[in-house]
C-alpha positions in Angstrom: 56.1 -61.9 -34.7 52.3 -61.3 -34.2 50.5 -58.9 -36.0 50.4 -56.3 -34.0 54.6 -56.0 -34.2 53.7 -56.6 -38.0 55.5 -52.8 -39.7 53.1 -53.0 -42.5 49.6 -54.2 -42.8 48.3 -56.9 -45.1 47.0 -56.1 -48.5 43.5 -58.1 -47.9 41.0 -55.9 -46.7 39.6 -58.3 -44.3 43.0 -58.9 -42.9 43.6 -55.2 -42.8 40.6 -54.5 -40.9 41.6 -57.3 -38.4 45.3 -55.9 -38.3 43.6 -52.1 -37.8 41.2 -53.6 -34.8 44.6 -55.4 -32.8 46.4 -52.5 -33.6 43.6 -50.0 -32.2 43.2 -52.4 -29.1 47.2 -52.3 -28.2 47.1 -48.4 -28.5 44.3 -48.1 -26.2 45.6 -50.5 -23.8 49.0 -49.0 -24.0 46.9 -45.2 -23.4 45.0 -46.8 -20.6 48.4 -48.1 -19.2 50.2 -44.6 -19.3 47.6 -42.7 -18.2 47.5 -41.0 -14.2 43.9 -40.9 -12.8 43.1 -37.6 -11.5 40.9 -36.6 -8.6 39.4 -33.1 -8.2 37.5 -32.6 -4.5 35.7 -29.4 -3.7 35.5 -29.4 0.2 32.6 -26.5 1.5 32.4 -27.7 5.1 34.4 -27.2 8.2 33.3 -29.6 10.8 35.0 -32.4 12.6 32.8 -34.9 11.1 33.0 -33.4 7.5 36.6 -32.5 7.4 37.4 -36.4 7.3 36.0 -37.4 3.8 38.2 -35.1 1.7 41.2 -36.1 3.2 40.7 -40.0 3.7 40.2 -39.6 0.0 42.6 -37.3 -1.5 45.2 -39.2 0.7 43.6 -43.0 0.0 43.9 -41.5 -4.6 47.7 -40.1 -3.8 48.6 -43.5 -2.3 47.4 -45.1 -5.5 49.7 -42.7 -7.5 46.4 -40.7 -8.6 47.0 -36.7 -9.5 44.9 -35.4 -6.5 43.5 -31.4 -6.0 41.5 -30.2 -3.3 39.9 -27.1 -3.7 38.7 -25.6 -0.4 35.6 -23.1 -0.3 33.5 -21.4 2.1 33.7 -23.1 5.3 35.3 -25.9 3.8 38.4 -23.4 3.6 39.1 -23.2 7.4 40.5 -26.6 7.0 43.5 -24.9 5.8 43.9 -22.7 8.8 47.1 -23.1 10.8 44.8 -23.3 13.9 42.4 -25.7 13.7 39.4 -25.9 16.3 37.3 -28.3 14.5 33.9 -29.0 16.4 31.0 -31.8 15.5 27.2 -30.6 16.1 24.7 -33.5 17.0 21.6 -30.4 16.5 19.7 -31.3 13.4 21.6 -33.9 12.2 19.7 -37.2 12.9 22.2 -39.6 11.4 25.0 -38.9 13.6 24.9 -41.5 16.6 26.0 -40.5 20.0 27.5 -43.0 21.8 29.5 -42.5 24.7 33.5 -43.5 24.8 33.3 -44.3 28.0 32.3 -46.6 30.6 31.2 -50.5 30.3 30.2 -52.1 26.9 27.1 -52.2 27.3 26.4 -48.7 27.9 29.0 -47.9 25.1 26.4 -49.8 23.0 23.7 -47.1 22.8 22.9 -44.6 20.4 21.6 -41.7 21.8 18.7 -40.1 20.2 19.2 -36.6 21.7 16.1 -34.6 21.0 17.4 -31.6 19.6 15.1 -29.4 22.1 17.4 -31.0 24.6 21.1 -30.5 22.7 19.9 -26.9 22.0 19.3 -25.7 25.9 22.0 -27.9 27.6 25.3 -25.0 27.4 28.6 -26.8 26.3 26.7 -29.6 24.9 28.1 -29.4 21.7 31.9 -29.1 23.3 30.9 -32.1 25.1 29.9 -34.0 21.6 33.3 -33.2 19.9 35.4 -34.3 22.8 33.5 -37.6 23.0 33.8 -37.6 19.0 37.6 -37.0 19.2 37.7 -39.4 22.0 35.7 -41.8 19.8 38.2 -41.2 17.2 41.7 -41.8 19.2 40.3 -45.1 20.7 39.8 -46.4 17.3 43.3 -45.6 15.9 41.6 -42.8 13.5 44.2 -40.4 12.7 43.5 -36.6 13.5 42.8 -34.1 10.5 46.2 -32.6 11.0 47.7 -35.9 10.5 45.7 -36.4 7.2 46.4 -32.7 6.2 50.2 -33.3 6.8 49.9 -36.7 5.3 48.1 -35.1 2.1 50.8 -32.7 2.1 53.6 -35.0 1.9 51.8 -37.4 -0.7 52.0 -34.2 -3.2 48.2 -33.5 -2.9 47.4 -30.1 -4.5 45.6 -27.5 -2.5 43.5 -24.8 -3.8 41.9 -22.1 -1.5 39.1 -19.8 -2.4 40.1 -15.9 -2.6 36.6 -15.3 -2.9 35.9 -16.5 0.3 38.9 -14.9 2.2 37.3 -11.5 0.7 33.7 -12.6 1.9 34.7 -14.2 5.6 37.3 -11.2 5.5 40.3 -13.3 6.8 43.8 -13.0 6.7 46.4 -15.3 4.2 49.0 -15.2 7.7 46.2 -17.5 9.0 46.6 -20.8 6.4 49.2 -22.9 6.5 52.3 -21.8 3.8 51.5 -25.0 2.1 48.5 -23.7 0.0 49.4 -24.4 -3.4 47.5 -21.5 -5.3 44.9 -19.0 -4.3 41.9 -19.4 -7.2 38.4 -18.9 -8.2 35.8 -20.7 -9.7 37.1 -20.2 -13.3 40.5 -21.1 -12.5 39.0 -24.4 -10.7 36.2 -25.7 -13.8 38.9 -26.3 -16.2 40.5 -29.0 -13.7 38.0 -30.2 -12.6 36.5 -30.9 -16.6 39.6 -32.7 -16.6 39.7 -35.0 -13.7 38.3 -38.2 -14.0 36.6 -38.3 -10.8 34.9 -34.8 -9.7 33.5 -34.8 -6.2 31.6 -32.5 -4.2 31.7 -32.7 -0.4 
C-alpha cells in the first residue's frame, strides 16, 4: 500500500506535508482524467472558403470526444440554411491563390495574381472562382460543407443560431435546417463560452 491509498495521514509534519502533496497530485490527475474538453466556435462568415474552418474543427474536437458548440452569427448564420449556395470571392483578398483544376501540371502550377481591377469588370468571374474552388476541392478528396455539417451533426456537435440576426437580415426559421439546437443571443452564448476551454472566433 503506497501512501497515497494510505486512509490516514502520518503524525510527522514533514510526512504529512509529503502525504498532502501525493495526495493533491492523484486528485488533480484523477480531475484532469475525468474532465471533457470543451470547444466554443463563433462562426460570422458565410463563404465557401470560410465555412470550412469551423466545421473541420468542431468535427476534428467531437472525434476526440471534446463537448463542441458552434454559435452561428451574422453571415456566419447562412451556414445553417437548408439551401446552401456558398460562393468564394478572389476581390480583395490577396492570400487566396487561383490556380486552375484543369489542364496539364504545369499550368496547374501557377498562382494567379488576378489584379482585382481585372476580377471586378470580368461578369461571372467570381462564379467562375467557386466552381474552380469546388472543383479544386472534389479532386483533392475534401469533403463538401454539407458533409461536414451532416457529419457535425451526427458527432452530437451543438448548434446555436443568432435570433438577432434573423430579426436584422429578416429571414425566415423554415429556412435552417430542423437541426438547430437553440435559437440565442449574446448573453445566452458568454456564459459557455467563459466555460469552454478553448474559445475561438472565426
Amino acid at each position: 500500500m503506497n501512501a497515497v491509498d494510505t486512509p490516514l495521514p502520518p503524525y510527522n509534519l514533514i510526512e504529512l506535508d509529503a502525504w498532502l502533496d501525493r495526495r493533491l497530485e492523484a486528485k488533480l490527475k484523477e480531475r484532469e482524467a475525468a474532465h471533457t474538453p470543451r470547444l466554443t466556435l463563433i462562426a460570422t462568415k458565410g463563404t465557401l472558403d470560410m465555412a470550412y474552418p469551423p466545421f473541420i474543427l468542431a468535427s476534428t474536437a467531437a472525434s476526440l470526444d471534446w463537448e463542441v458548440e458552434i454559435f452561428f452569427s451574422f453571415y456566419g448564420l447562412s451556414l445553417l440554411k437548408k439551401d446552401l449556395d456558398l460562393t468564394i470571392s478572389p476581390l480583395g483578398n490577396p492570400a487566396m491563390p487561383m490556380k486552375l483544376p484543369l489542364g496539364p501540371n504545369w499550368l496547374r502550377g501557377i498562382d494567379w495574381q488576378v489584379p482585382n481591377l481585372i476580377m471586378s469588370s470580368i461578369p461571372g468571374f467570381e462564379r467562375a472562382a467557386t466552381a474552380m474552388m469546388n472543383k479544386t476541392l472534389s479532386d483533392k478528396g475534401v469533403a463538401s460543407i454539407q458533409e461536414l455539417r451532416a457529419l457535425c451533426i451526427e458527432a452530437g456537435v451543438r448548434l446555436s443560431a443568432c435570433q438577432m440576426t434573423v430579426d436584422l437580415f429578416g429571414w425566415d426559421r423554415a429556412d435552417f435546417i430542423p437541426e438547430i439546437d437553440e435559437w440565442l443571443g449574446a448573453t445566452s452564448v458568454m456564459p459557455r463560452a467563459q466555460k469552454s476551454d478553448v474559445c475561438l472566433f472565426i
